[in-house]
VEXDREN-2710 file (C-alpha; in Angstrom, 1 decimal):
% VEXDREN-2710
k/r/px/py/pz
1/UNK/113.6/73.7/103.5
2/UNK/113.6/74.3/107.0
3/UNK/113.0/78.2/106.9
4/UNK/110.3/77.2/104.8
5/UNK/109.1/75.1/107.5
6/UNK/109.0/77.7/109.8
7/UNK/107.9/80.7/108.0
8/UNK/104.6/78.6/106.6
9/UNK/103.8/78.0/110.7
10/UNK/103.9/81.9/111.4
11/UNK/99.9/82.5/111.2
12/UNK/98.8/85.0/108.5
13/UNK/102.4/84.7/106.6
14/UNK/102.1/82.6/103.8
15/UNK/104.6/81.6/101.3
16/UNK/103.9/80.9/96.8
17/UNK/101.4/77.8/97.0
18/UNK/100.0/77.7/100.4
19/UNK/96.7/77.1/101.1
20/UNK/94.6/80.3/102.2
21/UNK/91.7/79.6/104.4
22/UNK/88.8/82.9/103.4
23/UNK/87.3/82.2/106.5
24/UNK/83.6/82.7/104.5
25/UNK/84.6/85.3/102.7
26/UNK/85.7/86.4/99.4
27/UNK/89.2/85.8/97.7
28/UNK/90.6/89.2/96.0
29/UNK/94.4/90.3/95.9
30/UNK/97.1/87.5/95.5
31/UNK/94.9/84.2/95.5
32/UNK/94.2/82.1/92.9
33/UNK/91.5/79.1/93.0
34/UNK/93.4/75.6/92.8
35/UNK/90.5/73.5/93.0
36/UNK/86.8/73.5/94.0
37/UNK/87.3/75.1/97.1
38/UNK/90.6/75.2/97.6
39/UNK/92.7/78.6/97.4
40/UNK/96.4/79.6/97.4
41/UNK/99.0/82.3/98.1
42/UNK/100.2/84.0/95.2
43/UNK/103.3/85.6/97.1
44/UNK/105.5/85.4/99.9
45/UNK/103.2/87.3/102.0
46/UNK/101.0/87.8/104.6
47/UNK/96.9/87.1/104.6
48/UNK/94.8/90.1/105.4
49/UNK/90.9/89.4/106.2
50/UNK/88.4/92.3/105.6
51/UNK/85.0/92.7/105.8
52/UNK/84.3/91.4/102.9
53/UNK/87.6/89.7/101.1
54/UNK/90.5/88.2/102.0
55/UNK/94.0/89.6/100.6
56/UNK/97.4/88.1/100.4
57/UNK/99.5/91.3/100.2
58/UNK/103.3/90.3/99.2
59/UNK/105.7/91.4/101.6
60/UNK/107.5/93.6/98.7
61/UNK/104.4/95.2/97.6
62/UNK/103.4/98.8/98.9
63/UNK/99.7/99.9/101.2
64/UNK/96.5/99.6/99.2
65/UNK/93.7/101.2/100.5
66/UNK/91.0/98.8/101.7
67/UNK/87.5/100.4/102.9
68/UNK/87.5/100.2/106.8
69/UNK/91.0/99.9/107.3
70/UNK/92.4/102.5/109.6
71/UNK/95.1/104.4/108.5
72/UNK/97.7/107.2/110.3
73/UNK/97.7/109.4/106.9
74/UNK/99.5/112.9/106.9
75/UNK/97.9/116.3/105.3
76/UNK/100.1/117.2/102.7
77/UNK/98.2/119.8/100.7
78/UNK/94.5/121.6/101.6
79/UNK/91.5/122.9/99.3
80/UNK/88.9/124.7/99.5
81/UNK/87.0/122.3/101.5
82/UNK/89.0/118.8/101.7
83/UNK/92.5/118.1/102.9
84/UNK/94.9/116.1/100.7
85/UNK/96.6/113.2/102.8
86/UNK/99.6/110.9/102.0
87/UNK/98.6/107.3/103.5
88/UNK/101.7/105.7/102.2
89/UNK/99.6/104.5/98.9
90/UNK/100.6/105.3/95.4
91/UNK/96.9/106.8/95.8
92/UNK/95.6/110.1/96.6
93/UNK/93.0/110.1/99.9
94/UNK/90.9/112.9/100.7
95/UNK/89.5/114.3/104.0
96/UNK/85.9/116.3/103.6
97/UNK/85.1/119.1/106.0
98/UNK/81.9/117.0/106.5
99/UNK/83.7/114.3/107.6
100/UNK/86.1/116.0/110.2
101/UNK/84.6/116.5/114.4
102/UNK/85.1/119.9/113.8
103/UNK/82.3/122.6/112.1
104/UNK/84.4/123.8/109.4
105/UNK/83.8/126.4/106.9
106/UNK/85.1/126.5/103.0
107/UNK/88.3/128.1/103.4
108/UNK/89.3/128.2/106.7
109/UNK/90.5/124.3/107.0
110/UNK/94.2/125.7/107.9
111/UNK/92.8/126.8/111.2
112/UNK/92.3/123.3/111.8
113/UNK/94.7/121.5/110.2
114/UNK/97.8/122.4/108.1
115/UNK/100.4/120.4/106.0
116/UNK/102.4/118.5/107.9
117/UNK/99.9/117.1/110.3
118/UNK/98.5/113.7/111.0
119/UNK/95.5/112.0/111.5
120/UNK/94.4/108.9/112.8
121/UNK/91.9/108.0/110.4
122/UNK/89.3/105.5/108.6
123/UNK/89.4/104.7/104.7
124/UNK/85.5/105.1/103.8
125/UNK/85.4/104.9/100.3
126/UNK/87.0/104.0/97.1
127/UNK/86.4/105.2/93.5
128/UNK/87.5/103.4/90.4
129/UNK/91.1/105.1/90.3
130/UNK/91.7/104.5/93.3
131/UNK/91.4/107.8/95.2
132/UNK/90.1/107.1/98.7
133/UNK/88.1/109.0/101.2
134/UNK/88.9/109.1/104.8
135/UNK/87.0/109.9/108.0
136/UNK/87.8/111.0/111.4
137/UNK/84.0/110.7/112.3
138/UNK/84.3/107.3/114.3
139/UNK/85.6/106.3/117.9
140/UNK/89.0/106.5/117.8
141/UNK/89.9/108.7/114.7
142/UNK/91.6/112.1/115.3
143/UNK/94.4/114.6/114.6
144/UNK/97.4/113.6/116.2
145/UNK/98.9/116.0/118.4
146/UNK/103.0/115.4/119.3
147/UNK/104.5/112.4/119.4
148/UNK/106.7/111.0/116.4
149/UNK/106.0/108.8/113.2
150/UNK/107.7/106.0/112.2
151/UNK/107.1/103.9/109.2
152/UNK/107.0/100.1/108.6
153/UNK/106.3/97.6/105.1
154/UNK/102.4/97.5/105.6
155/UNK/102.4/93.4/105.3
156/UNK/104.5/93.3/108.6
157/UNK/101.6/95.3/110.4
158/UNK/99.7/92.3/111.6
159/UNK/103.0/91.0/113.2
160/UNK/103.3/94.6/114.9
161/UNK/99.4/94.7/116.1
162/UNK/100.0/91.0/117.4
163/UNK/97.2/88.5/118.0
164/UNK/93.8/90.5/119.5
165/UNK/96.8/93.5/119.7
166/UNK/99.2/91.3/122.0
167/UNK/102.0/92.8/120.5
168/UNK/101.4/96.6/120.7
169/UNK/100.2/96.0/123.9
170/UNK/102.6/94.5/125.3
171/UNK/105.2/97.4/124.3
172/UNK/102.8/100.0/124.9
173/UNK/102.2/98.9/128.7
174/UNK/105.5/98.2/129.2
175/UNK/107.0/101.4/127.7
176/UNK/104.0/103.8/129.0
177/UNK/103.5/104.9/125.5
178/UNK/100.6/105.6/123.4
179/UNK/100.5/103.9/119.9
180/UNK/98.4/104.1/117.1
181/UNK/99.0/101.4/114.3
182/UNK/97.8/102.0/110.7
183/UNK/97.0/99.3/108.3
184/UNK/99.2/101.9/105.4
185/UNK/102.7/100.9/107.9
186/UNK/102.9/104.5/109.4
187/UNK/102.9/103.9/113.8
188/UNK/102.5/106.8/115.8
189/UNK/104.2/106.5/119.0
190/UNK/103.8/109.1/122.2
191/UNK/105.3/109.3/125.6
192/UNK/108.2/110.8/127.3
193/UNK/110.8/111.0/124.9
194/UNK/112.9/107.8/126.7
195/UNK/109.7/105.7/126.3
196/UNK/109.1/106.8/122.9
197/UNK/112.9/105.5/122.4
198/UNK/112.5/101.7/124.2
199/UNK/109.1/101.6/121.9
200/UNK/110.6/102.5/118.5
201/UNK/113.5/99.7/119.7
202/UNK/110.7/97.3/120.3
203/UNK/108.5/98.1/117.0
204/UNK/112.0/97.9/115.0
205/UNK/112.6/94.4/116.1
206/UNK/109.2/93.2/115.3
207/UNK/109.4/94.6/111.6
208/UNK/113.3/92.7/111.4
209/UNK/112.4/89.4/112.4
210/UNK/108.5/89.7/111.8
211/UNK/109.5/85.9/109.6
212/UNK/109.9/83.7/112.2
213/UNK/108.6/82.1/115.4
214/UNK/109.0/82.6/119.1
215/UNK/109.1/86.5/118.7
216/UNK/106.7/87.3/121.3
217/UNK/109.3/85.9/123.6
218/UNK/112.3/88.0/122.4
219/UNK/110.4/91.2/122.5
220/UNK/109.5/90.5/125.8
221/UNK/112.9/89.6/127.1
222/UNK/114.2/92.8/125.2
223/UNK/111.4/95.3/127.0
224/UNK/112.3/93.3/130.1
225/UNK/116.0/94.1/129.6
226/UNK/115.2/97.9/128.7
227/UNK/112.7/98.1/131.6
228/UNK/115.0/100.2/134.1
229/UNK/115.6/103.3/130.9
230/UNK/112.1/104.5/130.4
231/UNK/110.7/106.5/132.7
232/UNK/108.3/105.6/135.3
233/UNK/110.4/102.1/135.8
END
């Protein structure tokens, strides 16, 4: 009962029954109407607000794709004129020459980008299978260059980004790293290779105890204990 307690106080967790505030919006994945205006958690999960609907996304479930969520997605196969990209989704996404930064001609997208890449990208559309279409045409989006890729459950994202990106802040100005988070789970993470280290530390004890309270604190006290390894410190 307790742990109950204390995992329904985390903001944005929810557990089976709780109440979901939409905030204005629209209910869609894992809420079901209880009364006349009142709306609940399907899972034990976390509460994801769009543009346009509000999602509870269970904290077993896998990414799916949501138009304007940013995603790090990696180019697993190329065609004539789109690259194919894995964004941790049961679903295909695809990247359009038209909707890269660079002018690229049909058949020569390997000079750009090969398998085994990533991007930094933005989910732009959706068709009724599912498929989704990425950009890099938006401040922000790119191809990654170095750095390493670690991967996280996408429902424990919001715990890693923080509150107005408190979290990732914090470890990314305390570490000297760079870090991009995608909505899919995939974080990349760039520095000196001791930074990169502290960071991964850092990101890995937000995902384990992303459940309960006070964790801003413990991360803090961890970075703080790590401060003299990475370099620049």
């Amino acid at each position: 009962m307790q742990e109950s307690m204390l995992l329904s106080k985390n903001k944005g967790i929810v557990l089976p029954g709780d109440s979901v505030d939409l905030e204005g919006l629209k209910s869609r994945n894992g809420i079901y109407k209880s009364g006349e205006n009142e709306y609940r958690s399907e899972f034990f999960g976390v509460v994801q607000v769009g543009e346009e609907f509000v999602d509870v996304v269970s904290f077993a479930g896998t990414y799916m794709p949501r138009r304007g969520d940013k995603v790090v997605g990696k180019i697993i196969e190329i065609g004539p004129s789109m690259w194919i990209v894995d964004i941790n989704s049961p679903y295909t996404s695809l990247l359009h020459i038209n909707d890269c930064p660079w002018r690229v001609s049909s058949g020569d997208l390997k000079r750009f980008m090969k398998p085994g890449d990533y991007v930094y990208a933005k989910i732009m559309s959706m068709n009724e299978i599912k498929e989704s279409w990425i950009t890099l045409k938006d401040v922000g989006l790119r191809k990654l260059e170095g750095g390493s890729v670690i991967s996280i459950p996408p429902p424990k994202v919001p715990r890693i980004i923080g509150k107005g990106g408190s979290m990732v802040n914090m470890i990314k100005d305390s570490t000297q790293t760079r870090i991009m988070v995608g909505q899919n789970g995939h974080i990349w993470v760039d520095g000196a290779p001791e930074n990169i280290s502290v960071a991964v530390e850092a990101i890995r004890l937000v995902e384990t105890e992303a459940h309960t309270t006070g964790l801003t604190d413990r991360v803090a006290e961890f970075l703080k204990s790590r401060k003299g390894e990475t370099v620049g410190n």
